[in-house]
MIRO-892358 format. One record per residue (C-alpha): residue in three letters; x, y, z. Coordinates in pm, whole numbers, padded with zeros to 5 digits, always signed. Layout:
MIRO-892358
ALAXYZ...
This chain:
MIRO-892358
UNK-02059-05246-02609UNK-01989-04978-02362UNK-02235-04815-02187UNK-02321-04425-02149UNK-02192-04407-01796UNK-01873-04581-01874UNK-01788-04370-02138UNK-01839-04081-01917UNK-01751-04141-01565UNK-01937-03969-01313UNK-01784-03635-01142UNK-01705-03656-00793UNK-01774-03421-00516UNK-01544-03078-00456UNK-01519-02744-00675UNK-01386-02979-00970UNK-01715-03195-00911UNK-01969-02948-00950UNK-01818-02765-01227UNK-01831-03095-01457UNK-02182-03124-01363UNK-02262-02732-01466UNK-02107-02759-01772UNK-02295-03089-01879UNK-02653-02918-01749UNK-02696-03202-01518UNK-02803-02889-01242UNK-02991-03120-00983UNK-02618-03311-00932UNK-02419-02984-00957UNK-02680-02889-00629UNK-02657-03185-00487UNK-02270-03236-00515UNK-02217-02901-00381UNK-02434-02900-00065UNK-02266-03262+00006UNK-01898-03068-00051UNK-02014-02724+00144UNK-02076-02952+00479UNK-01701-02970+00467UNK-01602-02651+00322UNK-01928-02425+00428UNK-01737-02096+00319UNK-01592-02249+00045UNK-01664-01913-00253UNK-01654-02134-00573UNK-01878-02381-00432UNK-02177-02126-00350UNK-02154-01945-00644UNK-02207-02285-00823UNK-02459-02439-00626UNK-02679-02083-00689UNK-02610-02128-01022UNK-02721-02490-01017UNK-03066-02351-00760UNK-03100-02069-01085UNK-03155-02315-01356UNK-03333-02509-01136UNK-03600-02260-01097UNK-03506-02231-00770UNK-03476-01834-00732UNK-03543-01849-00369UNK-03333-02097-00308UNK-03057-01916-00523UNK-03086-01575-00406UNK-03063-01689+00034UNK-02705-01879-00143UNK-02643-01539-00267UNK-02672-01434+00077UNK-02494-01654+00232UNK-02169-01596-00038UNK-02226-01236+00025UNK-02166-01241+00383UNK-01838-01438+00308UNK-01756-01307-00013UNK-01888-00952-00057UNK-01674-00819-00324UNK-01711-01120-00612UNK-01826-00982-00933UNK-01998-01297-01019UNK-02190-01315-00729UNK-02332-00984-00815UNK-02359-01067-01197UNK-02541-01450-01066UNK-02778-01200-00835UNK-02848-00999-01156UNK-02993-01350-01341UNK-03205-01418-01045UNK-03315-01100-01041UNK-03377-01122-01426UNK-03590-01458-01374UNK-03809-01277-01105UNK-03874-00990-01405UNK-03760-00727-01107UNK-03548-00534-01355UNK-03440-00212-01100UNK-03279-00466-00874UNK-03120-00643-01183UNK-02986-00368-01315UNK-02843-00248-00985UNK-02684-00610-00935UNK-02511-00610-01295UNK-02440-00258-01229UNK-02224-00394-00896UNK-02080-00641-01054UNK-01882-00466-01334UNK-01838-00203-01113UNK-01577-00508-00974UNK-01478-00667-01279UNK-01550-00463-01611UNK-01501-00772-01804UNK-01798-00931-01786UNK-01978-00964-02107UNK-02292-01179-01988UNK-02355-00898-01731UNK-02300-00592-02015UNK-02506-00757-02241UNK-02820-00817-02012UNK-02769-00445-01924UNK-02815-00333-02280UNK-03127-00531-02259UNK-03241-00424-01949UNK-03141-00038-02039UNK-03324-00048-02372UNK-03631-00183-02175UNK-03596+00081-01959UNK-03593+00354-02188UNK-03199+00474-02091UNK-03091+00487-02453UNK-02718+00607-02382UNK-02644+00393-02101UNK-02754+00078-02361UNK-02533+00242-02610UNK-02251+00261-02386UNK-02304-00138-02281UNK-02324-00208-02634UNK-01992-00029-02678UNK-01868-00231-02386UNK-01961-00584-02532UNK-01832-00469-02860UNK-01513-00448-02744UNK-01480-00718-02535UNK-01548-00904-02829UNK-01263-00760-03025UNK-01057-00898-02706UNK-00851-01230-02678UNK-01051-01467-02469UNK-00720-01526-02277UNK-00753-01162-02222UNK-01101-01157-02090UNK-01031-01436-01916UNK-00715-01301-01682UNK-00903-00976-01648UNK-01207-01155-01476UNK-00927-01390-01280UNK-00781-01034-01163UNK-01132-00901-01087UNK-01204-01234-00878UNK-00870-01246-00658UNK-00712-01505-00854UNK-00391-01300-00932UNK-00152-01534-00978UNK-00348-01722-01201UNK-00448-01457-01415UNK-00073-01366-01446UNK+00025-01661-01532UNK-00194-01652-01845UNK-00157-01301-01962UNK+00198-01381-01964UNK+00165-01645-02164UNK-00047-01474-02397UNK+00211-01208-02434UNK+00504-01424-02475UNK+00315-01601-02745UNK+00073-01366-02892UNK+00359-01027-02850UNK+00279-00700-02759UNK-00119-00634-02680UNK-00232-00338-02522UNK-00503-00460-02332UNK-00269-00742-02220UNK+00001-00538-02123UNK-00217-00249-01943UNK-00364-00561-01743UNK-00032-00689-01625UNK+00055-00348-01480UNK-00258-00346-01291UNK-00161-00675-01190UNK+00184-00498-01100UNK+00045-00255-00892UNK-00167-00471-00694UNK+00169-00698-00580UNK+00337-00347-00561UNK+00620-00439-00829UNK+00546-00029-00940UNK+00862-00037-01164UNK+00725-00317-01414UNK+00371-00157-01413UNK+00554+00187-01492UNK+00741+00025-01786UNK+00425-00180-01899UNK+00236+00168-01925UNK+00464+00349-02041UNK+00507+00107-02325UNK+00121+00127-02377UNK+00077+00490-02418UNK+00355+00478-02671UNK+00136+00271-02869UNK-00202+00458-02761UNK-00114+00792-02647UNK-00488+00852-02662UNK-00579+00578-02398UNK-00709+00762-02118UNK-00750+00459-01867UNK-00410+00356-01928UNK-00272+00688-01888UNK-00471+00761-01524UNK-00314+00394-01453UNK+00013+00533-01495UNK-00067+00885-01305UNK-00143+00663-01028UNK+00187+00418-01072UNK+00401+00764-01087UNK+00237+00897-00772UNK+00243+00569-00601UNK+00653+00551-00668UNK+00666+00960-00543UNK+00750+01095-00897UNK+00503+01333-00839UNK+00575+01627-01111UNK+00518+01354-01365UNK+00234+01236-01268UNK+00065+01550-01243UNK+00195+01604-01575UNK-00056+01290-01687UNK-00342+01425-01491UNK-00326+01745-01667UNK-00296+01601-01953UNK-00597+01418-01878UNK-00790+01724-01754UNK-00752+01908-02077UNK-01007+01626-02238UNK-01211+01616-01947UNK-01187+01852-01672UNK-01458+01813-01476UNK-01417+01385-01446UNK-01414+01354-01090UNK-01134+01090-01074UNK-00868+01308-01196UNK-00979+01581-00990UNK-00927+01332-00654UNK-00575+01279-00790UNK-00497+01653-00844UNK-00586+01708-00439UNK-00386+01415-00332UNK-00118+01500-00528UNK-00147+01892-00416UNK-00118+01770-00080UNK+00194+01553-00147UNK+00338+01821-00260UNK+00301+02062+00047UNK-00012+02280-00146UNK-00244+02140+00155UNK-00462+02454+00115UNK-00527+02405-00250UNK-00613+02003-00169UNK-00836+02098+00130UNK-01023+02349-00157UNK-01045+02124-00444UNK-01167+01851-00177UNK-01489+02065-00047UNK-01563+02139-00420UNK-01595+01774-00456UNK-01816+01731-00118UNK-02022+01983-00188UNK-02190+01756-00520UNK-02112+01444-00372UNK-02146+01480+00055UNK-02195+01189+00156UNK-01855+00984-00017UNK-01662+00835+00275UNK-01366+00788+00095UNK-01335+01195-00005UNK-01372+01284+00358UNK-01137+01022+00468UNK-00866+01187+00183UNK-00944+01530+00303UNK-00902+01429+00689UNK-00512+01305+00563UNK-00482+01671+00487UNK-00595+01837+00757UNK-00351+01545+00999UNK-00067+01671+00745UNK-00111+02036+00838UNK-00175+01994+01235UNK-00556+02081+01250UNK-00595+01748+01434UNK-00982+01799+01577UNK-01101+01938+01185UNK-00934+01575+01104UNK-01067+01375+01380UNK-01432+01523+01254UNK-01377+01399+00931UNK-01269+01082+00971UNK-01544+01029+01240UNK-01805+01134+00964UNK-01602+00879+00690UNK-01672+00597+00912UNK-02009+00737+00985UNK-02089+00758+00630UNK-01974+00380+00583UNK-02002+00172+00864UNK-01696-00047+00869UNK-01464+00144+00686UNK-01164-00003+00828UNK-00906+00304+00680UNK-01116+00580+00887UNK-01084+00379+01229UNK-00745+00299+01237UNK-00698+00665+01091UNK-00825+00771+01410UNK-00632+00532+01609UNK-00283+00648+01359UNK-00351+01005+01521UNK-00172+00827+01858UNK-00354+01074+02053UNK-00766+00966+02000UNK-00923+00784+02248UNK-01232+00582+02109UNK-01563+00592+02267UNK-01733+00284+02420UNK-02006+00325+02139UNK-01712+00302+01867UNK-01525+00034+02006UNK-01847-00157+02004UNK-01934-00114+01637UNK-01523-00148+01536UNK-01583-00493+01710UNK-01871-00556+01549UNK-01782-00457+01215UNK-01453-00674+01233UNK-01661-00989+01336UNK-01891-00934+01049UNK-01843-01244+00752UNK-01926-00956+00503UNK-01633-00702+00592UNK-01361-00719+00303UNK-01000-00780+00407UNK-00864-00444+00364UNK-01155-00343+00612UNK-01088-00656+00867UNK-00734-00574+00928UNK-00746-00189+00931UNK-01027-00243+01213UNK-00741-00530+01353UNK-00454-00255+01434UNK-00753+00025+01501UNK-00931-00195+01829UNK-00516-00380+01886UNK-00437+00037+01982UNK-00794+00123+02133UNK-00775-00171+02372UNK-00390-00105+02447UNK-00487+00265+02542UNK-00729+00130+02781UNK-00537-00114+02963UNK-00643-00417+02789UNK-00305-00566+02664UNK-00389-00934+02621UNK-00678-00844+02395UNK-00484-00563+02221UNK-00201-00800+02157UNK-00474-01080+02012UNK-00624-00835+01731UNK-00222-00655+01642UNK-00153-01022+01616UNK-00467-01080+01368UNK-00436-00757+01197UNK-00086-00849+01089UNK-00142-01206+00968UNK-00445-01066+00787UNK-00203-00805+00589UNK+00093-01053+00567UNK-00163-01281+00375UNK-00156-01029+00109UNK+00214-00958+00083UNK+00471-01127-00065UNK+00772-00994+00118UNK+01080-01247+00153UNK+01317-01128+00406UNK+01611-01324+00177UNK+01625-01066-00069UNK+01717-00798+00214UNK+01933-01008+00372UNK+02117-01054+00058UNK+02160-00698-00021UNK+02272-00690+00321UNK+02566-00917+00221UNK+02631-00761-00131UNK+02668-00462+00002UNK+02891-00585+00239UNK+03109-00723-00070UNK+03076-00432-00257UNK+03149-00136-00045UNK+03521-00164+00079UNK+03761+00110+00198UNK+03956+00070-00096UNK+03619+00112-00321UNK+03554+00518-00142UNK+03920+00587-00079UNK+03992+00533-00479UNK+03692+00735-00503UNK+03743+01051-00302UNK+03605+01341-00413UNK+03404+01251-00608UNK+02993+01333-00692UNK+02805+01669-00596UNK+02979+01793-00309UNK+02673+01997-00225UNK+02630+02008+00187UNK+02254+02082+00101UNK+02086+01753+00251UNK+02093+01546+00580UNK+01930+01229+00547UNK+01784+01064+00834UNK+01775+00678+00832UNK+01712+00367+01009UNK+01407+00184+01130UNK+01044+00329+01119UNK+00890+00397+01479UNK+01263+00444+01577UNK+01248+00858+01640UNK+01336+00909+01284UNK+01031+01204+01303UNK+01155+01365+01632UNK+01525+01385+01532UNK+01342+01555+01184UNK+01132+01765+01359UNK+01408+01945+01575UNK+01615+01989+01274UNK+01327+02132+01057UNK+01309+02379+01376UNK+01642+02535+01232UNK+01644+02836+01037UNK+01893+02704+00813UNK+01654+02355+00743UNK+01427+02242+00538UNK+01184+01955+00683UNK+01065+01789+00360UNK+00899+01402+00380UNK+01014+00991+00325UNK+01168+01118-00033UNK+01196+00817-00272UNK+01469+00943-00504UNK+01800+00725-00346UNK+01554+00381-00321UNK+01499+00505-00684UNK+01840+00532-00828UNK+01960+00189-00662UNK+01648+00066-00864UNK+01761+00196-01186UNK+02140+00047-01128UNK+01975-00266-01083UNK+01791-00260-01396UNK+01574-00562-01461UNK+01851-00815-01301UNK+01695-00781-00986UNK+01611-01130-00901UNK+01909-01325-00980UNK+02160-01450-00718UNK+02400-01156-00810UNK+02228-00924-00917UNK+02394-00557-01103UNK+02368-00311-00804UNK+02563-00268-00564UNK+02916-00462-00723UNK+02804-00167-01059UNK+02947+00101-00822UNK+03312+00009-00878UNK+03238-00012-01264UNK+03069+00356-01278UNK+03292+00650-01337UNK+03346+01025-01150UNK+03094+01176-01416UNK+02824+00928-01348UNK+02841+00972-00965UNK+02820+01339-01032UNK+02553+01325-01202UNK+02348+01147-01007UNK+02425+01328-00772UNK+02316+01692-00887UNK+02005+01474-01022UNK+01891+01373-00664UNK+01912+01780-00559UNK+01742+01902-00908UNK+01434+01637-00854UNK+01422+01697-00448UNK+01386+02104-00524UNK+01021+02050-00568UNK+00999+01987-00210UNK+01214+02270-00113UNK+01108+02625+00014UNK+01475+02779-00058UNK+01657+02694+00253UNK+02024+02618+00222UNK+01944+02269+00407UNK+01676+01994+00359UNK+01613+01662+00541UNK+01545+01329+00343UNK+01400+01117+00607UNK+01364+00790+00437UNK+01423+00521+00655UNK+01515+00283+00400UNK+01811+00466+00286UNK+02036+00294+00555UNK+02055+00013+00280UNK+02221+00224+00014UNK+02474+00453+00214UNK+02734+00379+00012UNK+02572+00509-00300UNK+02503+00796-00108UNK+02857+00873+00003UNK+02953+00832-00365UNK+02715+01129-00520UNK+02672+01361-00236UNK+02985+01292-00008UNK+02927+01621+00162UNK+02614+01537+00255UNK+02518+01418+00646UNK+02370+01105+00744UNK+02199+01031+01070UNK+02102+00707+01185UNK+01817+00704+01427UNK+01812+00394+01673UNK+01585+00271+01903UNK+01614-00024+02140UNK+01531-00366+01926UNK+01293-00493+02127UNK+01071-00120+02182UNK+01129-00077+01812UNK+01030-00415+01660UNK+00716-00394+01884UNK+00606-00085+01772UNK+00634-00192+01370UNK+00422-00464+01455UNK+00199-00243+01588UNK+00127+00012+01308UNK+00018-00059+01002UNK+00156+00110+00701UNK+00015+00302+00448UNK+00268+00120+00173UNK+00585-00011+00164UNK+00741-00181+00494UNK+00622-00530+00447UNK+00916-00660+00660UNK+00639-00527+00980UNK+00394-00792+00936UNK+00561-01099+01165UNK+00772-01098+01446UNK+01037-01319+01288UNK+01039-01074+00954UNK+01099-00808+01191UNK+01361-00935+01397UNK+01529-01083+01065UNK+01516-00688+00943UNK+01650-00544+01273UNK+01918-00788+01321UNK+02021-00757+00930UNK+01969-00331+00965UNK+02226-00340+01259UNK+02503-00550+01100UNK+02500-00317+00794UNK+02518+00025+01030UNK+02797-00153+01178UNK+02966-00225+00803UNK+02930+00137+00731UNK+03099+00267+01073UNK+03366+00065+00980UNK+03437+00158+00575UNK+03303+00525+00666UNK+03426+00624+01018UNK+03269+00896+01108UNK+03036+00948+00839UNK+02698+00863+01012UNK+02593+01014+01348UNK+02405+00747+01560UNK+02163+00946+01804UNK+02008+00691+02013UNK+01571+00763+02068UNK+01637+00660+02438UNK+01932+00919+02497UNK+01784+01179+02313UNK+01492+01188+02493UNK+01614+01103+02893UNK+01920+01392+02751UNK+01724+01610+02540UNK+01955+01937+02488UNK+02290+01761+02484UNK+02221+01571+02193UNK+02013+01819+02008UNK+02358+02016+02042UNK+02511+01728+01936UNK+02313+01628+01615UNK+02345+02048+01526UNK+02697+01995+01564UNK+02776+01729+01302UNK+02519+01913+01106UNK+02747+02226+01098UNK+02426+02430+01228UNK+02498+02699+01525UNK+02232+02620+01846UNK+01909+02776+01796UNK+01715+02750+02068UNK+01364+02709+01865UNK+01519+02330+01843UNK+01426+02245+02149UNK+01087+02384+02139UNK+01017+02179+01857UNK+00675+02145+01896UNK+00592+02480+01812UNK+00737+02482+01465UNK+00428+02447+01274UNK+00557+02301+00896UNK+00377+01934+00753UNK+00444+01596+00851UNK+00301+01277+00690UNK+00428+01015+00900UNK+00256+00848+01159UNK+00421+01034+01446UNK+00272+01375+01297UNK+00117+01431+01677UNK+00349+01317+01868UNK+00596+01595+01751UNK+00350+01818+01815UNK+00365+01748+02172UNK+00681+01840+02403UNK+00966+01564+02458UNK+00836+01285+02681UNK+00892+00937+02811UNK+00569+00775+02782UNK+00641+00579+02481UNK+00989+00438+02583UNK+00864+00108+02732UNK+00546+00086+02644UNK+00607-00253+02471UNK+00692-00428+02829UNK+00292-00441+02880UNK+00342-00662+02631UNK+00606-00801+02717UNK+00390-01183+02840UNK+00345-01262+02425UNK+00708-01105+02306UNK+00887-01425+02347UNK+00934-01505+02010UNK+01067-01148+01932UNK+01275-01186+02177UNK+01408-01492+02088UNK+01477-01431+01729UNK+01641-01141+01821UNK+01866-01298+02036UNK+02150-01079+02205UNK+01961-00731+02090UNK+01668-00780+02247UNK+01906-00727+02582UNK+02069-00389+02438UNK+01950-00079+02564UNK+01597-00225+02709
């Protein structure tokens, strides 16, 4: 006869351990296991959270809570921690604290129906009838959810993304269409930045549930997120006529009035919202991108100071600060970035903002083994969180290549718009990209509009959903397209771009990315001008490692994914001076700025714009810029930056090295 233990073998040690003792209430070897398994692993989350659950049921609240602590410090933004808190809290009968836990905790994950249903409790207790009518609402309709639904949410909520993809996938393939399901896996979209599913996924939603206001701010945010911003002010309005005064779509109508060059109207609609709430970092932060945008750096460098004053840590307003180029931080702030970066409680987001914020602080004091250290942790700590593969460029690199011949544009001459309206400006960021913009915007005839999205766009939409395959539609679908489609696009890209325009006869497009897709360019706008702004490989590498992105650019984060990108950047340049001759002017950052008027005369020339000499007082034209180099073309040309990567020059061996014979050009 067998006994008890042999029909039920005892759990080992590890996360897998201690969650077979939980769920068969055996709670003194669930405590046990995990303090034996935490020696090894002492930051380990899923084992704290488990052992305070094990100290909780053990009466243990003390015990429980100091775990709490100690996951906290590690772990600060896990709903369940919060929720677990909540229980303690619950056993103590300390309901205020209780409620404020739960409160935290869905604030995280909002599918949580242990924590929404102690709240209606605790709410009812408390006398707050509608906020226990609006938990009850909640837990009603989690209820009416899948549990693999529920369950992927709370994965999303708790980091696990890949996991909770996995299985809302597999719901969906099974299951079919669910809204819940499908408005979750856009989320999930947005949060690896694939913005083109998540747009799809909503828009797919709202077909089925135009009335869904959460899905339909999702999308707002996916549409100004991909820089179709007429349409997604389009949703917020919509979602302003139901409830105009909800503060979240008010935040979205100022950012999007400021990407949109109505700065005044943001700055407004910002105080507004200050003046209920004053003390909300993340509001001052916003309105201090404004005020960088329009040139009134020291109202900006007050605001950000009082964002990070308001919430000690906040990573964003630091390296905000540091993004201006021109702010020197006080001993007192370097002290608390330091601090606040060393702290087990700071989230990531925070930890590598602060990273790239004390990497430039130390740099501009002198400090360049130090400042390399923390660019060198700030970028592993972001790289952790992307999923860039430098394969894919590289083989777009080599399709295009294929693709684009002479024969392709010469049996294809003529046609598209054959507007001479824009000059795009491409190449590397950090490469002078900005400057070269800045003296053409300076021009009477020019237009100086922003990083415009629309070409990255259209490539995106020739692709289609065959994106991932080994040969992929776009670019070989440009020899299958006919004279009316290039056309098309073509008067397309200048109807969409007029909401940037003022009503000059000439706008810039200075998205740096558009090097990759020149060829579609020639083919719907092969009047227009390209410019290709280069900088030395090694200076220009160095300073994408150093600067940390608002979005987009993923190839920054390592040395090797940057050299990879440079080295695969010039090979295509040099594919297009071969099939286009002519049809790109390369101004090189360290000519233009050692021979400043010659080559602006130069880049006016190939523009077909007559000398003006506000050009070369470029720093005078006051107009909006929203790229990290807003201040330094608001300063006169200098040198300073040129070889400012050589202080560095002890730790760039690998950059070097994987760069091979362009680290040498130009240096």
């Amino acid at each position: 006869m067998q006994t008890d233990s042999a029909a039920s073998p005892r759990p080992g040690t590890g996360p897998a351990g201690v969650r077979e003792f939980l769920d068969r209430r055996q709670f003194a070897e669930a405590a046990r296991a995990a303090e034996v398994s935490l020696a090894e692993s002492p930051e380990d989350r899923d084992l704290l959270y488990m052992l305070a659950v094990a100290q909780r049921y053990l009466g243990r609240i003390p015990a429980a809570l100091a775990t709490l602590e100690r996951l906290e410090e590690r772990h600060p933004d896990y709903p369940r921690m919060h929720q677990e808190r909540g229980y303690c809290h619950v056993a103590q009968r300390s309901p205020a604290p209780a409620i404020a836990a739960f409160e935290r905790a869905l604030v995280l994950n909002p599918a949580l129906p242990g924590s929404w249903k102690t709240l209606q409790t605790l709410y009812t207790m408390a006398g707050r009838k509608a906020d226990a009518d609006n938990a009850a609402a909640h837990v009603a309709k989690l209820a009416t959810l899948p549990t693999a639904i529920v369950t992927a949410r709370s994965m999303f909520a708790d980091g696990e993304i890949e996991a909770a993809e996995a299985l809302v996938r597999r719901y969906l393939l099974e299951h079919g269409d669910h809204i819940e399901g499908m408005r979750l896996l856009a989320q999930i979209g947005m949060k690896l930045d694939v913005l083109d599913d998540a747009e799809l996924l909503l828009e797919a939603v709202l077909e089925r549930a135009p009335d869904y206001r959460p899905a339909r701010y999702d999308y707002a945010q996916v549409l100004l997120q991909r820089h179709k911003h007429r349409q997604a002010r389009e949703q917020i309005r919509v979602l302003q006529q139901a409830e105009p005064e909800e503060r979240a779509y008010r935040i979205t109508q100022a950012t999007l009035a400021t990407e949109l060059g109505e700065c005044e109207q943001a700055l407004q609609e910002y105080r507004r919202l200050l003046t209920e709430t004053p003390d909300h970092a993340e509001l001052h932060l916003s309105m201090a991108h404004t005020l960088k945008t329009l040139g009134r750096q020291q109202e900006a460098v007050e605001a950000y100071r009082r964002a990070a004053h308001l919430r000690p840590g906040y990573g964003d307003a630091y390296w905000s600060l540091a993004n201006l180029k021109t702010y020197r931080f006080t001993d007192g702030e370097l002290a608390a970035m330091r601090a606040a970066e060393a702290a087990h409680r700071t989230a990531l987001a925070d930890r590598f903002h602060l990273c790239f914020a004390l990497g430039k602080a130390l740099e501009d004091r002198g400090e360049y083994a130090e400042s390399f250290s923390y660019y060198e942790r700030g970028n592993a700590l972001k790289k952790s969180e992307c999923r860039y593969r430098p394969e894919f460029i590289e083989r777009n690199t080599r399709l295009q290549i294929e693709a684009c011949t002479p024969e392709l544009f010469a049996a294809r001459l003529g046609w598209g718009s054959l507007s001479e309206a824009p000059i795009f400006v491409v190449g590397l960021p950090r490469a002078g990209s900005t400057l070269i913009e800045q003296i053409l915007a300076s021009h009477s005839r020019v237009e100086g509009t922003m990083e415009l999205s629309d070409i990255p766009r259209l490539a995106q939409s020739l692709q289609g959903r065959e994106g991932s395959g080994e040969r992929p539609r776009y670019p070989g679908v440009l020899a299958e397209l006919a004279a009316a489609d290039f056309r098309r696009f073509g008067e397309r890209y200048l109807a969409d771009t007029q909401l940037y325009r003022a009503g000059k006869p000439r706008f810039i497009d200075k998205m740096p990315n558009n090097f990759r897709h020149i060829g579609l360019m020639h083919l719907i706008l092969p009047q227009a001008k390209i410019i290709d702004a280069r900088r030395s490989a090694m200076a220009c590498c160095f300073s994408n490692f150093k600067q940390l992105f608002a979005s987009g650019q993923q190839f920054t984060y390592s040395l090797e994914d940057i050299a990879r990108y440079y080295r695969t950047y010039v090979e295509l340049m040099g594919h297009w001076e071969r099939v286009l001759p002519g049809k790109v002017l390369r101004v090189q950052h360290e000519e233009l700025v050692a021979d400043f008027e010659p080559q602006v005369r130069r880049i006016l020339d190939f523009c077909g714009l007559d000398f003006e000499p506000a050009c070369l007082e470029f720093h005078k034209t006051a107009r909006r810029v929203h790229t990290a180099s807003s201040e330094q073309v608001r300063r006169p040309i200098n040198t300073e930056g040129l070889e400012q990567w050589r202080h560095f020059e002890p730790w760039l061996g690998p950059l070097a090295q994987a760069l091979g014979e362009l680290a040498e050009e130009r240096s």
